[in-house]
N, C-alpha and C positions, 0 to 999 in steps of 0.2 A: 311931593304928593299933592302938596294946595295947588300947585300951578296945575297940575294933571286933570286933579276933580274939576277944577272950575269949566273946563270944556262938558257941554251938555251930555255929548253920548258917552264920555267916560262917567263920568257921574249914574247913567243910566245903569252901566252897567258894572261899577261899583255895589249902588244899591241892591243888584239882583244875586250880584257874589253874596252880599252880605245876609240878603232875604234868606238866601239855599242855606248858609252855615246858621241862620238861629233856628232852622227848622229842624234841619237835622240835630243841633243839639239838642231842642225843645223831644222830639222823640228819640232819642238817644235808646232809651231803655223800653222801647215798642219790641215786642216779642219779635214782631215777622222781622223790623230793621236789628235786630241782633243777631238772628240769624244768617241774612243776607251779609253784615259787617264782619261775623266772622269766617264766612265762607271766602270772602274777598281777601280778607287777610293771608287767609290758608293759602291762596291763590299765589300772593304778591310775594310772601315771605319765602317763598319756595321760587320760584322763578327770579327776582332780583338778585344778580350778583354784584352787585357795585350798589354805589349810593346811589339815589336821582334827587334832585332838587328840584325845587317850584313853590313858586309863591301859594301854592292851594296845600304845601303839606305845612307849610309856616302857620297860615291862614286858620287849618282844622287844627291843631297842637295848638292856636293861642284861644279857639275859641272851644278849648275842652272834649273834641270828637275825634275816635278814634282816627288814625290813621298809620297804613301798612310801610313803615319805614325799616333799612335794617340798621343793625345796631353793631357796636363792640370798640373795643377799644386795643387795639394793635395786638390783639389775640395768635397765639398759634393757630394752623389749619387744625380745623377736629379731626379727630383720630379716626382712620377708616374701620365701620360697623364689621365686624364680628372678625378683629385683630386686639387682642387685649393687649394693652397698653405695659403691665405687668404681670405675670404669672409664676408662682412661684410651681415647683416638678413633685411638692410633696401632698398627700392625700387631699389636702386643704386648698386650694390655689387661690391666691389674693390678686385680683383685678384692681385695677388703681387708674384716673386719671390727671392729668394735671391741671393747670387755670386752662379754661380757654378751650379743654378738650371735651368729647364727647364718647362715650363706646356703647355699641350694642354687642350682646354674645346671646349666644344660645346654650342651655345649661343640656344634660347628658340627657337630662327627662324630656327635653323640645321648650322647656321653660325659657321666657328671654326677659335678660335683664339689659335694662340701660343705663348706666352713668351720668351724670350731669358732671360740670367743671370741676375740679378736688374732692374728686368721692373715692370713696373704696370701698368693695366689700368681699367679706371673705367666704368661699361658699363651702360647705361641713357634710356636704350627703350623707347617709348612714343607711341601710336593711330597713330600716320603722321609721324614718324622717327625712323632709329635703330641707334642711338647716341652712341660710344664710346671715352672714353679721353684719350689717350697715357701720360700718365703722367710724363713718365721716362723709358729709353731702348728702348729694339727693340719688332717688334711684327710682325706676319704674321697673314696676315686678310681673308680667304677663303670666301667669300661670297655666302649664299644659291640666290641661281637665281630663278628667276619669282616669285617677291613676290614686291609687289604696294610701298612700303616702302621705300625711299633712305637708304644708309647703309651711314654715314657717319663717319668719326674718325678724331681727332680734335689732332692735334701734336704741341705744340707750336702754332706759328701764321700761322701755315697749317691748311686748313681744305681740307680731300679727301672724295672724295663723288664718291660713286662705285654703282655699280647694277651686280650682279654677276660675280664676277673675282676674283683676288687673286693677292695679294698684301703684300709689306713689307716696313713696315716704322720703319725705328730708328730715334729716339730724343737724340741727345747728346747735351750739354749744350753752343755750338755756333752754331748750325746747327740741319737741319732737312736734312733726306733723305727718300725719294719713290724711293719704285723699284717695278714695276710694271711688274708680271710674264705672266696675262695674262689677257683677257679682255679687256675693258676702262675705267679710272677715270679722273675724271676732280680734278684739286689742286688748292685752291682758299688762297689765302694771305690778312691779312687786310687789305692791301689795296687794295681789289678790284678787283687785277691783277686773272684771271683765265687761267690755260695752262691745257689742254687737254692730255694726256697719251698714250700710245701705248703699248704693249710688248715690251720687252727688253729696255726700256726706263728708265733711274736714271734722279730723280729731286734732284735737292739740292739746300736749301736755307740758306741763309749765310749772315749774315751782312748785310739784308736789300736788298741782290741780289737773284735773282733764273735765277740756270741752267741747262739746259736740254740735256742731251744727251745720243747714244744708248751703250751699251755693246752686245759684240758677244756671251757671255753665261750669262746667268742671274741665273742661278741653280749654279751656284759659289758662288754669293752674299749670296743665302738662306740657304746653306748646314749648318749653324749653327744648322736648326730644327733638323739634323743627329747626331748632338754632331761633327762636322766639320768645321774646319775654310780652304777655299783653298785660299794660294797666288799664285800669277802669277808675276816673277820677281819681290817683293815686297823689299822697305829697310826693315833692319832689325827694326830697327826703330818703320815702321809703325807695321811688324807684333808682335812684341814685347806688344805694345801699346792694339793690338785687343786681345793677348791670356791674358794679364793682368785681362782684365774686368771677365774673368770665374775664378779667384785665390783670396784668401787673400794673398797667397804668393807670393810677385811680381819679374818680372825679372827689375835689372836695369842695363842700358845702361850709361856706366861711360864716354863717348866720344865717340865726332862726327866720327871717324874713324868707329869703330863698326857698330853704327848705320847706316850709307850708305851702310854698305855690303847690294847687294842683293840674294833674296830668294825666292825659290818656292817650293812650294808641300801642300801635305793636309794632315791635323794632328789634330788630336781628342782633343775634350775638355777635356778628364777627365783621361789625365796621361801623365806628361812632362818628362821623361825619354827621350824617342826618339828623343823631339825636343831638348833636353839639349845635348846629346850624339852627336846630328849631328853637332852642333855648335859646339863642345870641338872638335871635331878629325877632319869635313870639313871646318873650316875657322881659319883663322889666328887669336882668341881670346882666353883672358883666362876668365875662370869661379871659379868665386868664392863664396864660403858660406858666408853670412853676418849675423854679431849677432841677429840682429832681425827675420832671417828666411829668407830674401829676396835673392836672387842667383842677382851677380853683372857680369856683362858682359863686357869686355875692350879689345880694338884691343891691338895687340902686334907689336909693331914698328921694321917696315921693317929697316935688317940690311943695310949699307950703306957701 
């Protein structure tokens, strides 16, 4: 790279690479450039079938600005929209998908639900209710409007009860989350407690507590229905964590160093190439192959 720079017009246009990436990180969080950033993404993440490489996606991942890469790690193909994956033939029917999968249906009302990787849920119609059980994973709940019926879906010791809106709830195994896209739902807790909802509003309930607050994009949260996960300055850590749940083959983070690096961009569920590539050449870690299949990830200690 020193012999490259030392020639004047590379050097020129080194500098002008570098001018464009602290600008855009510098407005990162400009309304009209988040915008435009996630339109782009919408764009790339849906049209790319394969990885693409280039020094300018290494370049924006090392210097923290989003970018449209896809992701996954040797995943099943997702499951084709509205073929459930499992159904059982008794009044109750349990939809199920596996790691790696996706499913859309349409429920008997015109209601549609989506699955994320290892969800289930089971759905309980009744005469005076449209009852579903989040059993496990995530799920996005589109509700048909004007119809006498409450829609209600039961996540652990949540229960949300909507009337036409659209809505996503993950059940991880200490916590519940609502993210509510549009419309109102009301989230009722065993005990009693009931808190009302908004747009762009995340509940999370946790160890007996719930809390509520807004987010400035809430189609960030959802873009998993795209085959998309987006961070925004995330550790690595946390993102690590979230592209795991789409693989049997997982990434592991061998030290705290590693882990705190932060991250941003948007990267597909179903091919880790890209985000393997940007970590090896934009951050200070090594990647390694583990006997079992699993890819280990380790900061490399700053010389002194």
């Amino acid at each position: 790279f020193e012999t490259w720079l030392a020639d004047a017009d590379h050097a020129d246009a080194y500098d002008d690479a570098r001018d464009g990436l602290e600008m855009a990180a510098a407005l990162a969080d400009h309304a009209d450039l988040l915008t435009l950033r996630h339109e782009a993404v919408a764009r790339t993440s849906t049209r790319w079938a394969g990885p693409r490489r280039g020094w300018w996606a290494v370049a924006a991942a090392a210097a923290g600005i989003a970018v449209a890469a896809p992701f996954a790690l040797q995943t099943p193909a997702p499951q084709a929209p509205s073929a459930p994956a499992t159904a059982s033939t008794n009044p109750s029917p349990v939809y199920r998908t596996a790691i790696g999968q996706r499913l859309a249906l349409t429920l008997e009302d015109g209601s549609r639900v989506t699955l994320d990787t290892d969800s289930q849920v089971r759905v309980a119609y009744t005469d005076r209710e449209r009852r579903l059980m989040l059993d496990r994973g995530q799920a996005i709940f589109e509700v048909a409007k004007h119809l006498p019926r409450p829609f209600i879906v039961q996540a652990g010791d949540q229960t949300v009860t909507a009337h036409g809106t659209a809505f996503d709830i993950r059940l991880a195994p200490d916590r519940v989350r609502v993210v509510l896209v549009e419309g109102k739902v009301s989230v009722a807790s065993r005990d009693s407690r009931t808190i009302a909802m908004e747009p762009n509003d995340v509940l999370t309930a946790q160890a007996g507590a719930v809390t509520l607050h807004k987010v400035r994009d809430v189609a960030a949260l959802t873009r998993w229905r795209d085959g998309a996960l987006v961070f925004e300055d995330r550790p690595l850590a946390e993102a690590v964590t979230e592209l795991n749940r789409y693989s049997t083959r997982q990434l592991r983070i061998t030290d705290d160093a590693a882990g705190r690096l932060r991250i941003s961009g948007a990267f597909r569920t179903d091919d880790a190439t890209p985000f393997i590539e940007a970590l090896r050449l934009g951050f200070p870690i090594r990647i390694n192959d583990l006997p079992n299949g699993d890819i280990a990830i380790a900061s490399i200690p700053t010389k002194k």
